[in-house]
C-alpha positions, -999 to +999 in steps of 0.1 A: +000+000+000+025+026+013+050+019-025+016+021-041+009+058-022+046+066-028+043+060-069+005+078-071+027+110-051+055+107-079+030+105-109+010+138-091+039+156-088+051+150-125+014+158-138+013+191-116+049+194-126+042+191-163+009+221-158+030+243-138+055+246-164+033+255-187+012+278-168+043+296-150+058+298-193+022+310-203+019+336-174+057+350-177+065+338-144+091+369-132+112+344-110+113+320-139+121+342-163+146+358-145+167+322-143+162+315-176+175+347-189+200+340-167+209+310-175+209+319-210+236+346-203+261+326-183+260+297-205+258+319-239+288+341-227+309+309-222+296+294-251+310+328-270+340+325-256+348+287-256+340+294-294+357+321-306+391+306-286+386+267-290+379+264-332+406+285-340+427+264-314+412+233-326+418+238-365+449+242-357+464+219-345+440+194-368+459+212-394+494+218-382+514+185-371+532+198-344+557+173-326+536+159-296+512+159-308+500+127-292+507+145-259+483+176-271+455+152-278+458+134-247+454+168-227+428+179-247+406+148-243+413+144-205+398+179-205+367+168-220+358+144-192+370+170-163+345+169-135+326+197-131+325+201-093+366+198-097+367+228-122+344+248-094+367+238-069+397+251-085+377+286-098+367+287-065+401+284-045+418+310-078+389+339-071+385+335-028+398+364-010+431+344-004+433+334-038+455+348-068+425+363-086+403+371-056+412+411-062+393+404-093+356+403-065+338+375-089+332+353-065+299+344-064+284+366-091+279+353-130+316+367-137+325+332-116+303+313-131+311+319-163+344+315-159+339+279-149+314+272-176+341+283-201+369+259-187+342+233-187+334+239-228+369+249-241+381+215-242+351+202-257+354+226-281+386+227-292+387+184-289+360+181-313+371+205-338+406+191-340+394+157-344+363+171-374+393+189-389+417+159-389+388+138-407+389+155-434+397+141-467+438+152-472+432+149-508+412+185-499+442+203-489+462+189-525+432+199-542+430+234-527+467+242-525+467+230-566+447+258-578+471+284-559+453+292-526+476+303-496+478+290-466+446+312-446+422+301-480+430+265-471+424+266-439+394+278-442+383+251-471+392+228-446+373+241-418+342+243-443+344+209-450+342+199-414+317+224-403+287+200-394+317+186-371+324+223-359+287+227-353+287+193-328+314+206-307+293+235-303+260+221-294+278+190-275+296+220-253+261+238-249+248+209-237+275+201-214+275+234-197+237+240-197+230+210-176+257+217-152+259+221-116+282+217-094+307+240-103+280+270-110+269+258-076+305+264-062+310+296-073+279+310-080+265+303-047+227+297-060+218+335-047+182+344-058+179+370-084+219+372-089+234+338-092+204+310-095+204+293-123+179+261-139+200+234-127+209+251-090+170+263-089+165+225-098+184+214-068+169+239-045+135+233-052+137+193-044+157+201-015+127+219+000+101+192-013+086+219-036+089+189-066+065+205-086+084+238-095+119+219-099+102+196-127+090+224-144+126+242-143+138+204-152+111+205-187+125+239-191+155+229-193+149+199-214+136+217-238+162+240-243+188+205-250+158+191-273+161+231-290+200+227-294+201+193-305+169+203-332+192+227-344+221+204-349+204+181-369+189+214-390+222+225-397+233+190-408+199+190-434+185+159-414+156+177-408 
């Protein structure tokens, strides 16, 4: 009797979960807003950044074959499985007070989290990339560099070529940071209206039982992944 009770509470609390979403959406919830638009902003800016550093970064050295290379890769891709909470953990100990960077005051504002978003994605980034670039037909490059283009117009035939890859790393790095938490949690400190986010509202809210608000933040944010990933496959003309 009591499991059955239990599972009936679950279902009730998806269902009411489910309305409130779209009621709070419908309504222009301020507080929900507010962390979306939020969320938007500290993922987007690390997104930027991650972006304009990592496929530069990651052409070239799918290009270039620079001596240790080996050792370059294995860097890169032991940065795409860093754990989150560890990269919060070092942001966190570089911007305290005590810390090299603490002059810098971005501790616990979106500055901070940010920051550790944009460690989180740069690998991920700049991995992918490299390895789109490096599977790219070589016979390209002969082609290209046959009808006289320097070594910038190649480049950039190559990174053509590979862009649906280009595109991936992007949305894969979206999605990586997007869904985050326990760095943004580290350094953020999940402070209403300044550093609460969908994932740290997520946590909150089941922390204090209220299950019905944090599965609406939780189809929010689903359907911001299900938006990037739709967008992937758009790009890729699979849809």
């Amino acid at each position: 009797m009591e499991r059955g009770c239990a599972r009936d509470i679950q279902l009730n609390d998806i269902a009411r979960g489910l309305e409130q979403a779209i009621r709070l959406i419908l309504a222009a919830d301020p507080e929900l807003l507010g962390i979306i638009f939020l969320s938007l902003r500290v993922t987007g800016l690390a997104l930027l950044i991650s972006t304009l550093a990592g496929v530069p970064i990651g052409a070239g050295l799918g290009l270039a074959r620079l001596r240790g290379h080996g050792l370059i890769t294995a860097i890169l891709y032991t940065g795409m499985g860093l754990p989150p909470v560890v990269v919060g953990l070092f942001v966190y100990l570089m911007l305290s007070r005590s810390g090299p960077l603490g002059v810098l005051g971005w501790l616990f504002t979106p500055s901070a989290m940010v920051a550790a978003q944009t460690i989180i994605s740069f690998p991920l980034v700049t991995g992918l990339t490299m390895t789109a670039v490096r599977s790219v037909d070589p016979a390209l490059r002969v082609q290209v560099r046959s009808l006289g283009a320097t070594r910038v117009q190649e480049a950039w035939a190559v990174l053509a070529e590979a862009r649906i890859g280009v595109v991936a790393a992007i949305v894969a790095a979206f999605g990586g940071i997007i869904s985050e938490v326990g760095a943004v949690m580290l350094v953020g400190g999940n402070i209403a209206g300044r550093t609460r986010v969908l994932t740290t509202a997520i946590v909150l809210e089941t922390r204090q039982g209220e299950f019905a608000f944090a599965i609406a933040l939780g189809v929010i944010l689903l359907a911001l992944a299900f938006t990037a990933n739709l967008a992937l496959l758009r790009l890729q003309g699979k849809l």
